[in-house]
TISE-240171 format. One line per field, with one value per atom (N, C-alpha, C): x, y negated, z; atom name. Coordinates in steps of 0.2 Angstrom, whole numbers, plus 5000, padded with zeros to 4 digits. Atoms other than C-alpha are relative to their C-alpha. Example, Ala and Ser with C-alpha at 12.3 -4.5 7.8 and 13.67 -1.06 7.14 Angstrom:
// residues 2
X: [5004,5062,5004,4996,5068,4996]
Y: [5006,5022,4994,5006,5005,4995]
Z: [5000,5039,5000,4999,5036,5003]
atom: [N,CA,C,N,CA,C]
***
This chain:
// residues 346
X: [5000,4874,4996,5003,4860,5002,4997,4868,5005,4994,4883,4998,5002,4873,4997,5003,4862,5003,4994,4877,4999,4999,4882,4995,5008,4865,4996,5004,4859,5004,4998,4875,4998,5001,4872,4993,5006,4854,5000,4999,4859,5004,4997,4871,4995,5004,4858,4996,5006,4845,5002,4999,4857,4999,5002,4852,5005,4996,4861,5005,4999,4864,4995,5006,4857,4997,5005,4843,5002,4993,4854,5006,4994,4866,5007,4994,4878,5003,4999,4877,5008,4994,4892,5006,4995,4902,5003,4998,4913,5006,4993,4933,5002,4997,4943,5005,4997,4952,5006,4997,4969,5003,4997,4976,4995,5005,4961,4995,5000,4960,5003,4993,4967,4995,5002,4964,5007,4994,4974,4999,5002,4974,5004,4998,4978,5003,4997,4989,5002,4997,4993,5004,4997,5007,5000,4999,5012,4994,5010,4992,4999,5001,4994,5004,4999,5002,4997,5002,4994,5003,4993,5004,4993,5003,4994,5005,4995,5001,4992,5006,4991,5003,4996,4995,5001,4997,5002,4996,5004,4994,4993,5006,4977,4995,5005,4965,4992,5009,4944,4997,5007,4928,4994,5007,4911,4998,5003,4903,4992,5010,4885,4995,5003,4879,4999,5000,4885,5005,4997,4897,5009,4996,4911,5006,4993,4931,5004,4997,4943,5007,4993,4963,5005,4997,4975,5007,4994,4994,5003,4996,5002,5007,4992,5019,5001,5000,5014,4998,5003,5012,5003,4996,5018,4999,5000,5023,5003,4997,5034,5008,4996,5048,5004,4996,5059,5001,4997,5065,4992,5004,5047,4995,5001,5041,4999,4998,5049,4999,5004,5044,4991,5009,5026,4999,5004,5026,5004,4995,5041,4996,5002,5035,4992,5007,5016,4996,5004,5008,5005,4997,5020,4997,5002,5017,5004,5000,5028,4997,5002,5015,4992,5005,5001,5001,4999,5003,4995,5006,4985,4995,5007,4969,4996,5004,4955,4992,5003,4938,4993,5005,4922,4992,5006,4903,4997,5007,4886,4996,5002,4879,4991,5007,4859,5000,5002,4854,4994,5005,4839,5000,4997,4846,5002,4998,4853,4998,5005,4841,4998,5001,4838,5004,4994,4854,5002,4998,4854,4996,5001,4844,5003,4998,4849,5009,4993,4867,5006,4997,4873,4997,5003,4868,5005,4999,4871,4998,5002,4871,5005,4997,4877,5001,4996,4887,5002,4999,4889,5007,4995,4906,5005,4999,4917,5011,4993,4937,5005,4996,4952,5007,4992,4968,5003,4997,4984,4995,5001,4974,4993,5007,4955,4995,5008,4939,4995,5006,4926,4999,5006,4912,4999,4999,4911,4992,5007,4896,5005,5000,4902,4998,5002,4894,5003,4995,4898,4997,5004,4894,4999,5001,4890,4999,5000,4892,5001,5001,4887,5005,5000,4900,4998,5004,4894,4997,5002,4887,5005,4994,4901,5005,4995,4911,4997,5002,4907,5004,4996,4914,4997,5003,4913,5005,4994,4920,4997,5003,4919,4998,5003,4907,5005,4997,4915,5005,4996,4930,4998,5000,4932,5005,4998,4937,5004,5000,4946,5008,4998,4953,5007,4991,4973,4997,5002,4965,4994,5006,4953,5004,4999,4963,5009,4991,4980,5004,4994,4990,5005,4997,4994,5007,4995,5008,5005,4997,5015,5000,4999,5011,5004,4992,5024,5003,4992,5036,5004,4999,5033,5002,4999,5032,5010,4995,5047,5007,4995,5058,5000,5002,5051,5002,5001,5053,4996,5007,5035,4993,5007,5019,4994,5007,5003,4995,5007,4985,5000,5000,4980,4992,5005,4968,5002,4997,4969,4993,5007,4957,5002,4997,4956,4993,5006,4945,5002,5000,4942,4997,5002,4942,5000,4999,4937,4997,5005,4933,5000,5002,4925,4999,5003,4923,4996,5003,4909,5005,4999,4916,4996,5002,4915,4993,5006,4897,5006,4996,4904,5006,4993,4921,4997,5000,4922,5001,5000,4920,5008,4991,4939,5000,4996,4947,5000,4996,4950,5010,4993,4966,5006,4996,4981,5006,4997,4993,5005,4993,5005,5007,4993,5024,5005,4996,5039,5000,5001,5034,4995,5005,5020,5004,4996,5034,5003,4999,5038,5010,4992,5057,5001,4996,5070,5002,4999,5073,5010,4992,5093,5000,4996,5106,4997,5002,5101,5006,4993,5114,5002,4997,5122,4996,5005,5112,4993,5006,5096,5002,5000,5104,5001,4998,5111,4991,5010,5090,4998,5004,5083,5002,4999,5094,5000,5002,5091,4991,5008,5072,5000,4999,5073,5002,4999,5081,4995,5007,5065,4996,5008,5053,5000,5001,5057,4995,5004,5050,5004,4999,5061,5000,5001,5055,5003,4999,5060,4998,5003,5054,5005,4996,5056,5004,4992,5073,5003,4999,5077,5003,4997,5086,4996,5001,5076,4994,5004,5066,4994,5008,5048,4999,5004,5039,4998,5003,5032,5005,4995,5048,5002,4997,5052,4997,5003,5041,5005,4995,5051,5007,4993,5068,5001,4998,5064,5001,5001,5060,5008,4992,5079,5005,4995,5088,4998,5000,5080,5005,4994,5089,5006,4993,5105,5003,4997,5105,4999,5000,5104,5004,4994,5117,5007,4993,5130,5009,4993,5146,5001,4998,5143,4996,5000,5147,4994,5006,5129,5003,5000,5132,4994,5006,5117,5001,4996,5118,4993,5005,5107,5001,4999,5101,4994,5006,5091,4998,5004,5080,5006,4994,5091,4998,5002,5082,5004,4995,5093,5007,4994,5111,5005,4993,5124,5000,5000,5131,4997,5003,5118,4997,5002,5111,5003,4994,5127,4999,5000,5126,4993,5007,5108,4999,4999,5109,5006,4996,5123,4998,5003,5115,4994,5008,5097,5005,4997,5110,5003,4999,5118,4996,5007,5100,5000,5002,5098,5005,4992,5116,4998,5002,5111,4996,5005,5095,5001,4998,5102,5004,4995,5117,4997,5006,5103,4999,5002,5096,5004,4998,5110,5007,4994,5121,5007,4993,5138,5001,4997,5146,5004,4994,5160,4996,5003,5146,4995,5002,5140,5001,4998,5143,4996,5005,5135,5003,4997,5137,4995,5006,5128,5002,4999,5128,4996,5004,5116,4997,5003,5109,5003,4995,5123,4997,5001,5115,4994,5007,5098,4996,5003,5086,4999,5004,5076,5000,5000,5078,4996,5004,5072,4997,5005,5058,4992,5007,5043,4998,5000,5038,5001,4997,5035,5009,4991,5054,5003,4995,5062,4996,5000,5052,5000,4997,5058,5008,4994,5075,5002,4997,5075,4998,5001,5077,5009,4996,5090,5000,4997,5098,5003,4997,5105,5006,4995,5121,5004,4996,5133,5006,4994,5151,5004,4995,5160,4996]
Y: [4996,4723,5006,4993,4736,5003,4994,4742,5001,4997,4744,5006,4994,4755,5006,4996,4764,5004,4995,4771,5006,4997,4780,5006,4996,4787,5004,4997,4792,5005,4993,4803,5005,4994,4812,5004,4995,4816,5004,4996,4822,5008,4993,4833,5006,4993,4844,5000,4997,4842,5006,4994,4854,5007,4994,4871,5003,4997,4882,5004,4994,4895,4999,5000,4894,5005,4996,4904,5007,4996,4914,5001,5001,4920,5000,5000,4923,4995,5005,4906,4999,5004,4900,5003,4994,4917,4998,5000,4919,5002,4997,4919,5001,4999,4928,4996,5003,4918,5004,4994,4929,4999,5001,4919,5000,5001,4919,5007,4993,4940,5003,4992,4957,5004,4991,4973,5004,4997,4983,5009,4992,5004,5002,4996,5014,5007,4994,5029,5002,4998,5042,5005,4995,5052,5005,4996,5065,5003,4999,5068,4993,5004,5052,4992,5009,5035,5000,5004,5024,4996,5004,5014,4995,5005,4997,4997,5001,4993,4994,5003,4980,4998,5005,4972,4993,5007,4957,4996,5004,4953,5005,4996,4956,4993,5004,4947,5001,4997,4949,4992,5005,4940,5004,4997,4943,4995,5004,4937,4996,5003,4927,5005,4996,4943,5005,4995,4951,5006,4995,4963,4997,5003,4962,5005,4996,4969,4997,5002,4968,5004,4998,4972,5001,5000,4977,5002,4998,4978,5004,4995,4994,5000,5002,4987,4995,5005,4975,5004,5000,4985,4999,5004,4979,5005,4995,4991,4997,5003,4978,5003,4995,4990,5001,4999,4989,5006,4993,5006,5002,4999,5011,4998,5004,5000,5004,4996,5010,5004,4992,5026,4999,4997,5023,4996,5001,5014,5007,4994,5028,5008,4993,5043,5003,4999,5040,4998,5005,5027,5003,4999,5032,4992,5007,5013,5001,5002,5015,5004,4998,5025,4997,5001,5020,4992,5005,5001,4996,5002,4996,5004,4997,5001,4994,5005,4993,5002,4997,4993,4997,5004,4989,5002,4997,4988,4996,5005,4981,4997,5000,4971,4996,5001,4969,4993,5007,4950,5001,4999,4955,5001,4997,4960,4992,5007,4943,4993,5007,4931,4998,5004,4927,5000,5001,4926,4991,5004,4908,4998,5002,4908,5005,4996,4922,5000,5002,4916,5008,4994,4936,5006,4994,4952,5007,4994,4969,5006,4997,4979,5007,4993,4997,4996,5001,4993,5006,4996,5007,4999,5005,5004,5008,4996,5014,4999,5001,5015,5005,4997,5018,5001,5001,5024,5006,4995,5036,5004,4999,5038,5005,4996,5046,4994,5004,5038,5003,4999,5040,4997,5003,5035,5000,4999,5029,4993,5004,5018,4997,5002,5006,4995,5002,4996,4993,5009,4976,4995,5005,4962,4994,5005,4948,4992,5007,4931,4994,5005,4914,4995,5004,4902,4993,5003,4888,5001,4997,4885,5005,5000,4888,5006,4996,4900,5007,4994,4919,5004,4997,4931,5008,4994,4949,5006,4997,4963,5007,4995,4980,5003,5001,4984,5007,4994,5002,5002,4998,5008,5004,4995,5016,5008,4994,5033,5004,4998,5040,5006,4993,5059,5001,5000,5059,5005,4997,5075,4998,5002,5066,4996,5004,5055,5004,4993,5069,4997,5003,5060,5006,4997,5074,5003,4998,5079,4993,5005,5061,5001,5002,5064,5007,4998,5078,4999,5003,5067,4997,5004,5056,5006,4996,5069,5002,4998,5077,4995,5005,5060,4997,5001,5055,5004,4995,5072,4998,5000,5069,5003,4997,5077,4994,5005,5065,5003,4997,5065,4997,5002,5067,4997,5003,5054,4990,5005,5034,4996,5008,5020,4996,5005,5007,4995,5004,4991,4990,5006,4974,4996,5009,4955,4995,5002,4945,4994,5009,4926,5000,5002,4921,4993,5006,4905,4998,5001,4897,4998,5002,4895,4992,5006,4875,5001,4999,4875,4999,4998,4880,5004,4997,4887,5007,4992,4904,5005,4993,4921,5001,4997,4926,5007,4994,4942,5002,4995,4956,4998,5002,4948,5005,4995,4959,4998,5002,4958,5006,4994,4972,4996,5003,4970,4999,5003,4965,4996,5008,4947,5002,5000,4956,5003,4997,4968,4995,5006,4960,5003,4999,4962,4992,5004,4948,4999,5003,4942,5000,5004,4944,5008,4993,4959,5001,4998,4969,5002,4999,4974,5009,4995,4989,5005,4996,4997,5001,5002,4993,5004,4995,5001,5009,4992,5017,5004,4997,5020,4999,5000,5016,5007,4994,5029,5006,4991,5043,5000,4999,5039,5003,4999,5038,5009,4992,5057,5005,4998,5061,5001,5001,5056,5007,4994,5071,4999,5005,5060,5000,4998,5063,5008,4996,5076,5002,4999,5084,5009,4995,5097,5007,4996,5113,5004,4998,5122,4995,5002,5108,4994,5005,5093,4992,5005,5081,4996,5001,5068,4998,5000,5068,4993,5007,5052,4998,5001,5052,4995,5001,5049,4992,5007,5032,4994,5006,5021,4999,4998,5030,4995,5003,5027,4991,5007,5009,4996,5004,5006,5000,4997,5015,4995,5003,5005,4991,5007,4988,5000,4999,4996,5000,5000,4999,4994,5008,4982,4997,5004,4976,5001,4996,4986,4998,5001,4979,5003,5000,4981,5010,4990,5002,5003,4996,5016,5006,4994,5030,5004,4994,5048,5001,4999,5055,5007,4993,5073,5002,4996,5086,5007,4995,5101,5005,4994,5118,5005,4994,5133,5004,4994,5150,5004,4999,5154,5002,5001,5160,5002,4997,5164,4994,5007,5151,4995,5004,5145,4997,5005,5141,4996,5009,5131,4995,5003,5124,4992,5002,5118,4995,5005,5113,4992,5006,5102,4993,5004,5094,4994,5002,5090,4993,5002,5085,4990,5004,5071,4995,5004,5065,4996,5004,5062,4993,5005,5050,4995,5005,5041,4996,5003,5039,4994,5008,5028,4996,5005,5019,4993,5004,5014,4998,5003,5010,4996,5004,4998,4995,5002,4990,5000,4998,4998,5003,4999,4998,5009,4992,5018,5001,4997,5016,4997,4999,5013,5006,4994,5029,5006,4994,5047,5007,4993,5063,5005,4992,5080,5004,4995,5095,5005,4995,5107,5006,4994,5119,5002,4996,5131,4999,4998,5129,4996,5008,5112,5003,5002,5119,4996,5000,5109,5005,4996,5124,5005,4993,5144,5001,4999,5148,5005,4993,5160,4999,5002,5152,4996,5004,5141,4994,5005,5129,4997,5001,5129,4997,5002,5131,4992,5006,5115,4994,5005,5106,5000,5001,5110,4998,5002,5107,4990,5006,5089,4994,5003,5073,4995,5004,5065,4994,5005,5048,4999,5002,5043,4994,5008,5028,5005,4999,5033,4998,5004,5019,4995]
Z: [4994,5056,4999,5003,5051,4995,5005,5038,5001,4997,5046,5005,4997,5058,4997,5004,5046,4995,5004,5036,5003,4996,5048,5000,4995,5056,4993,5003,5039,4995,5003,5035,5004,4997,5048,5001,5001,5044,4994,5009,5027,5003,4999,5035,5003,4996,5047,4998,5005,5034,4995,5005,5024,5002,4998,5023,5003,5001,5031,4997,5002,5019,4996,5004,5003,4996,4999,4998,4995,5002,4987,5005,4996,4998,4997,5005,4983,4996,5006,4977,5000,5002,4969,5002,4999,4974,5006,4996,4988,5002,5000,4991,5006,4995,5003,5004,4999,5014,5004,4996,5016,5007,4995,5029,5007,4994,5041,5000,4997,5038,4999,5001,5042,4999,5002,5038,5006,4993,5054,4998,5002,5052,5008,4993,5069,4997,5002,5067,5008,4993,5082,4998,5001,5084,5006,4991,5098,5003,4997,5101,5006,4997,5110,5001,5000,5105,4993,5006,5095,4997,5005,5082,4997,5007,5074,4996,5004,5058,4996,5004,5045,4994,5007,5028,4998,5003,5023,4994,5005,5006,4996,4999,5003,4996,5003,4991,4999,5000,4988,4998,5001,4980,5002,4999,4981,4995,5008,4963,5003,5003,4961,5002,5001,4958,5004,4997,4973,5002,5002,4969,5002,4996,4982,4997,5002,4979,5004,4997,4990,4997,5002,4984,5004,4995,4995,4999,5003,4991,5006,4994,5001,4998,5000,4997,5004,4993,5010,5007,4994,5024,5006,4995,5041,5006,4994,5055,5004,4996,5062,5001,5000,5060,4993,5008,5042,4998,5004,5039,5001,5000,5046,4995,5006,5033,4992,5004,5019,5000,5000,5025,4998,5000,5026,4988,5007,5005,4997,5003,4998,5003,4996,5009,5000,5000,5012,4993,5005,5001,4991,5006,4988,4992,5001,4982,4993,5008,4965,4997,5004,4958,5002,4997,4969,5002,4997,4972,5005,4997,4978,5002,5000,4985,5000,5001,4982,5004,4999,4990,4995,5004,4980,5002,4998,4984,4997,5004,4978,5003,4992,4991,4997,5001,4993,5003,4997,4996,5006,4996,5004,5008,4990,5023,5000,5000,5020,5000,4997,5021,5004,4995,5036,5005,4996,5042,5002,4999,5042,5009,4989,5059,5003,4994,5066,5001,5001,5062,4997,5003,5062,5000,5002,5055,5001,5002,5057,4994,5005,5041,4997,5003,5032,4992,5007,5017,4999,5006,5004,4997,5003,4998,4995,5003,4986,5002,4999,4992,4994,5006,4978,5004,4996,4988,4998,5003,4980,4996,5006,4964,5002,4998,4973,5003,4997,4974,5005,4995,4990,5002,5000,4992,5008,4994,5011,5001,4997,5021,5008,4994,5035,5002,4994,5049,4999,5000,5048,5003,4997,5056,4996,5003,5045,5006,4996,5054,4995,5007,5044,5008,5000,5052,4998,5000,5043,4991,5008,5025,4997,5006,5016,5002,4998,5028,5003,4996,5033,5001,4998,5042,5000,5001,5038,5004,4995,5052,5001,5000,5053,5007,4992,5071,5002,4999,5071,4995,5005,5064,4994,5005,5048,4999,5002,5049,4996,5008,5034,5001,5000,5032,4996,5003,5025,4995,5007,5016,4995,5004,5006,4997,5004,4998,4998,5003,4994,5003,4995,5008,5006,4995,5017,4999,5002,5008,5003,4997,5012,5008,4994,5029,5005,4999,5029,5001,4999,5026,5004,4993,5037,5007,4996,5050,4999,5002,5043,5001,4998,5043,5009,4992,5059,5007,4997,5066,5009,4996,5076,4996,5002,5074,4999,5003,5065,4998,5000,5068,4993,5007,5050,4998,5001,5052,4999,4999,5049,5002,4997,5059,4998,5003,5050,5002,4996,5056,4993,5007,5043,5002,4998,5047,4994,5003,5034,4998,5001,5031,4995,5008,5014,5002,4999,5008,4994,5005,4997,4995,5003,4981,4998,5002,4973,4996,5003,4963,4993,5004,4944,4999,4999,4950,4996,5005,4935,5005,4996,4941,5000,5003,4943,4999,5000,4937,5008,4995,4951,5000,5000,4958,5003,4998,4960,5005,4995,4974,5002,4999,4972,4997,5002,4968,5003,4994,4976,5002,4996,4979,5007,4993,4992,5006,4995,5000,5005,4995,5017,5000,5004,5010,5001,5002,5012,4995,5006,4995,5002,4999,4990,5003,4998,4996,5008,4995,5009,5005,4996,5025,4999,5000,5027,5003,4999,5039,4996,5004,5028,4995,5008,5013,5002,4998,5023,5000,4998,5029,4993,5006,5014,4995,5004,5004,5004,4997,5017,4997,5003,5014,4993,5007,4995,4999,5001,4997,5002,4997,5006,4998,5006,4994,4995,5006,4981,4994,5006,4969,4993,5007,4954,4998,5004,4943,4993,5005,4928,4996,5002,4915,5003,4997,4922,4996,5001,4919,4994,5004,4912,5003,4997,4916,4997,5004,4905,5005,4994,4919,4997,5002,4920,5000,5000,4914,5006,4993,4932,5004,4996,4937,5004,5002,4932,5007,4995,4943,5006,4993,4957,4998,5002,4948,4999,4999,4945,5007,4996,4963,5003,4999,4966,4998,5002,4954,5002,4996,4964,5006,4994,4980,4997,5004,4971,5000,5002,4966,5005,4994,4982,5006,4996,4990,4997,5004,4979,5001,4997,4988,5000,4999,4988,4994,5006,4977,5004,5000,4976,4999,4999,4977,4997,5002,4967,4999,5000,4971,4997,5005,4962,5007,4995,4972,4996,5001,4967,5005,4997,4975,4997,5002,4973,4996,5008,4958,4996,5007,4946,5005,4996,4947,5003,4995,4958,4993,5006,4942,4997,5007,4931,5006,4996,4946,5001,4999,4949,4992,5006,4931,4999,5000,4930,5005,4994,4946,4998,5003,4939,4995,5004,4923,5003,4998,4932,5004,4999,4941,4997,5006,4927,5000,5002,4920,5005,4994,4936,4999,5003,4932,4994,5007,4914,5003,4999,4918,5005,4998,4931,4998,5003,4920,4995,5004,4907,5002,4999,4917,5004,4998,4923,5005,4996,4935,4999,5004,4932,5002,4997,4933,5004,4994,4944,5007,4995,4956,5001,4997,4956,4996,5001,4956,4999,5001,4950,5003,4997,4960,4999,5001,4956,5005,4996,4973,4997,4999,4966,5005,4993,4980,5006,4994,4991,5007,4995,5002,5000,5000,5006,5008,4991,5019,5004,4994,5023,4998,5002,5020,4993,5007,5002,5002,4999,5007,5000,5004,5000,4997,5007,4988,5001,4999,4998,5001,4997,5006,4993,5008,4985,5000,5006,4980,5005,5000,4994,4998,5000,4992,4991,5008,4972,5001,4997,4975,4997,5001,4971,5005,4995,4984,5000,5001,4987,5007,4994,4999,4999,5001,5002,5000,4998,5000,5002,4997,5005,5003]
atom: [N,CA,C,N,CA,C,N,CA,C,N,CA,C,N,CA,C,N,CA,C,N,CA,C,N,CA,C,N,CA,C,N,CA,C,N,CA,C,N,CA,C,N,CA,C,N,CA,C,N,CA,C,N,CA,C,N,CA,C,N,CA,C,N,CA,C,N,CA,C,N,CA,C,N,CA,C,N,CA,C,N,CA,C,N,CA,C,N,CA,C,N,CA,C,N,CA,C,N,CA,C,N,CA,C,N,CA,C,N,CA,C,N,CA,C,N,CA,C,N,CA,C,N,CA,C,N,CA,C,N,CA,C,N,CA,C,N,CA,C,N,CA,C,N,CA,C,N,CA,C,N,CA,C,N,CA,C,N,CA,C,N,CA,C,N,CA,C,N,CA,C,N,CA,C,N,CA,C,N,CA,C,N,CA,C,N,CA,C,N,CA,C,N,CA,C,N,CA,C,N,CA,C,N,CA,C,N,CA,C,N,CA,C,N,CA,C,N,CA,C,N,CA,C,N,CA,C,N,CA,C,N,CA,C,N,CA,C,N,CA,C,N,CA,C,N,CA,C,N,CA,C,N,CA,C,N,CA,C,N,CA,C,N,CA,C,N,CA,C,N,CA,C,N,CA,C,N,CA,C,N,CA,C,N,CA,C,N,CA,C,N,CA,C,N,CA,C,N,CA,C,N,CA,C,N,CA,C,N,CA,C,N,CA,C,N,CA,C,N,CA,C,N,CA,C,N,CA,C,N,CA,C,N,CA,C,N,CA,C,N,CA,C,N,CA,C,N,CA,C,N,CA,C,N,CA,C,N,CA,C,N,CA,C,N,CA,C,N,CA,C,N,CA,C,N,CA,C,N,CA,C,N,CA,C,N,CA,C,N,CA,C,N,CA,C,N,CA,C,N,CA,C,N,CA,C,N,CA,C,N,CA,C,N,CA,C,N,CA,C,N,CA,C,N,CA,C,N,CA,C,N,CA,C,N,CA,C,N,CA,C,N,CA,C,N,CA,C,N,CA,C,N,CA,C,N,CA,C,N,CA,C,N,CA,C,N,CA,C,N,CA,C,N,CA,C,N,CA,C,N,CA,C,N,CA,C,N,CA,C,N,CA,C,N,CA,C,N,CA,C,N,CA,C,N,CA,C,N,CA,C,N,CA,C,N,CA,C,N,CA,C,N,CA,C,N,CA,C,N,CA,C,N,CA,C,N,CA,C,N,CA,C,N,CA,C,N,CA,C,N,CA,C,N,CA,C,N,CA,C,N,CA,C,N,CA,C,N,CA,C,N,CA,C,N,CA,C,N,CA,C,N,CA,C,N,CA,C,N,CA,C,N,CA,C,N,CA,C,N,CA,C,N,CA,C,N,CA,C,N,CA,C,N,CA,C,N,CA,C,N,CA,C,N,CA,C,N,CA,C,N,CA,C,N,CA,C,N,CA,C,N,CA,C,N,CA,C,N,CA,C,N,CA,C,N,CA,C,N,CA,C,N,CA,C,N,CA,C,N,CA,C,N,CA,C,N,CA,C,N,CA,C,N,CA,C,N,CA,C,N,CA,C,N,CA,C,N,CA,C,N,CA,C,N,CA,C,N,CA,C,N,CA,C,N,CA,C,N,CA,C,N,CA,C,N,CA,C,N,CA,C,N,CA,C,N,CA,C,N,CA,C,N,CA,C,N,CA,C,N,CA,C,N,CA,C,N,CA,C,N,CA,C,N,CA,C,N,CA,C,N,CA,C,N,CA,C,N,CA,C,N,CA,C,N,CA,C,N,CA,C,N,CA,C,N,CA,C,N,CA,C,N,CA,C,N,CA,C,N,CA,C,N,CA,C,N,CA,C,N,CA,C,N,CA,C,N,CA,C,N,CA,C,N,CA,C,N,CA,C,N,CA,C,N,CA,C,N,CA,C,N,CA,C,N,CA,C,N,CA,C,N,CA,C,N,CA,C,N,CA,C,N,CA,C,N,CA,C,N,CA,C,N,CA,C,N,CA,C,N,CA,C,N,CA,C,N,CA,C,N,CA,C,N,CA,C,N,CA,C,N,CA,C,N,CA,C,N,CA,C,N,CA,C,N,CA,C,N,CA,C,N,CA,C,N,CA,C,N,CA,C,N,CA,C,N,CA,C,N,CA,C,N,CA,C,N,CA,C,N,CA,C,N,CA,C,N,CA,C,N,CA,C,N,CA,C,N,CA,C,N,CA,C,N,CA,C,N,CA,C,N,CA,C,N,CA,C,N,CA,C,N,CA,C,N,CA,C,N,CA,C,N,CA,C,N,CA,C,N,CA,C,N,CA,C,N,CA,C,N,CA,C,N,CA,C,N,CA,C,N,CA,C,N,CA,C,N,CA,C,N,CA,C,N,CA,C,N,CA,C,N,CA,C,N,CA,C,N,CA,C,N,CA,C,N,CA,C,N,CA,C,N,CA,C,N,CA,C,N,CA,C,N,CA,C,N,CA,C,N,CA,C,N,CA,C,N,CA,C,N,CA,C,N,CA,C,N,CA,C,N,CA,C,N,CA,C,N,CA,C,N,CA,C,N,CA,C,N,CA,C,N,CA,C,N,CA,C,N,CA,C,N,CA,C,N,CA,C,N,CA,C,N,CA,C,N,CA,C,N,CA,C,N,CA,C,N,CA,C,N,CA,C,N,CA,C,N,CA,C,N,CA,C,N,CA,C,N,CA,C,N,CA,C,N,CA,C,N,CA,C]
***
């Protein structure tokens, strides 16, 4: 009968004689738990509605050592909104050339130690962010809160701030503008909720985990519908993402990631014939653009039927000059109108 009581009585002194937090704060590293955080961004249009959007797959550690990384797939991003969706990875993120950002910092234990009485800490982290292929160096504000041994919670106390022209977005956020036809503050708030958990005692340092791809896109797996494909190839017309050397029809290396992302929609649209029209700035004379644009179309036919796509499911036209968006009267205007467009014809 006392050691039936004693059991009991002497787990539970083990348990609250555990530290809370061991004197390492880094022991045994630290995994993100994706399901128990977001990362949200605020966007305004019109100088006064706010839009929250957040991402869907989202990985991070914090090493032994320290040294925190979080990954962030911007093919995942969630506006709640599907065609919205595809504007902000094609338009903005430009996600087939750009597919993650990542943030990295080097975290001082010392501020950390005495978090286990005082349960939360506020601290300045140093961090280094990687988005559309530019690194800067930022410092944000965080609350560290030790739920229990094994679980913490890391939140940013004030937004994070971050400039569209510091990381070459703004050219994307022409786009959007321009598809949306609305005016965007060229700024993004962005605010980060993030629960760790103590890794197992031995568990190996993992690799920086990647979370990009079409398994992270919040995409329906399988043929897409009708309205879904009409939006998506207007977008895709919008991007002005395929390239090629200039007065030449031969497609820029750059190009492809783009055309790969094209020839997934394609194949997902199955039941309709593409349009794959070619267009020039008025450079030159009618014909040869007539001719050029034609060609540059082709090109785009070709690698599609490369990869897959039967031919009698799409059509090359070369308008030349004749189809411009916007009046050839500055550089910018010609280099939007040199462009390859996509349509449904049936």
């Amino acid at each position: 009968m006392v050691r039936r009581f004693l059991c009991p009585v002497l787990v539970l002194l083990f348990l609250f004689a555990r530290p809370l937090l061991a004197a390492d704060p880094f022991e045994h590293g630290w995994q993100l738990d994706p399901e128990a955080s977001a990362i949200t961004f605020l966007s305004v249009k019109k100088d006064s509605i706010a839009e929250t959007s957040q991402f869907a797959a989202i990985s991070g550690q914090i090493t032994e050592s320290g040294v925190a990384q979080l990954v962030v797939a911007l093919d995942s991003v969630d506006t709640k909104i599907d065609l919205r969706n595809v504007r902000m990875r094609f338009l903005f993120f430009e996600t087939f050339t750009f597919p993650e950002a990542t943030v990295t910092a080097v975290l001082d234990p010392a501020p950390l130690q005495d978090l286990p009485s005082l349960r939360r800490k506020v601290i300045l982290v140093p961090v280094t962010l990687s988005l559309h292929g530019v690194e800067v160096e930022l410092a944000a504000e965080v609350a560290v809160t030790l739920l229990n041994n094994d679980k913490i919670n890391i939140s940013t106390l004030n937004p994070v701030i971050l400039k569209l022209q510091d990381f070459n977005l703004m050219g994307g956020r022409e786009k959007l503008q321009e598809a949306a036809d609305v005016t965007i503050t060229p700024l993004g708030i962005v605010n980060l909720n993030l629960t760790f958990d103590r890794r197992a005692p031995g568990t190996p340092v993992l690799a920086p985990v990647s979370t990009s791809g079409a398994t992270a896109a919040l995409e329906a797996s399988g043929n897409f519908s009708r309205e879904a494909c009409l939006g998506r190839f207007d977008i895709l017309s919008r991007s002005r993402s395929v390239n090629f050397a200039p007065g030449t029809s031969r497609l820029d290396q750059a190009s492809t990631n783009f055309l790969d992302s094209l020839f997934d929609i394609v194949s997902r649209c199955p039941e309709m014939v593409i349009e794959v029209g070619g267009h020039t700035d008025d450079k030159g004379s009618a014909a040869s653009n007539t001719r050029l644009s034609q060609k540059r179309a082709n090109s785009v036919v070709a690698y599609l039927s490369a990869k897959g796509i039967t031919v009698d499911r799409l059509q090359s036209v070369g308008y030349g000059e004749a189809v411009p968006l916007v009046p050839n009267n500055s550089a910018q205007n010609r280099a939007k109108n040199r462009r390859i467009a996509f349509k449904v014809l049936n």
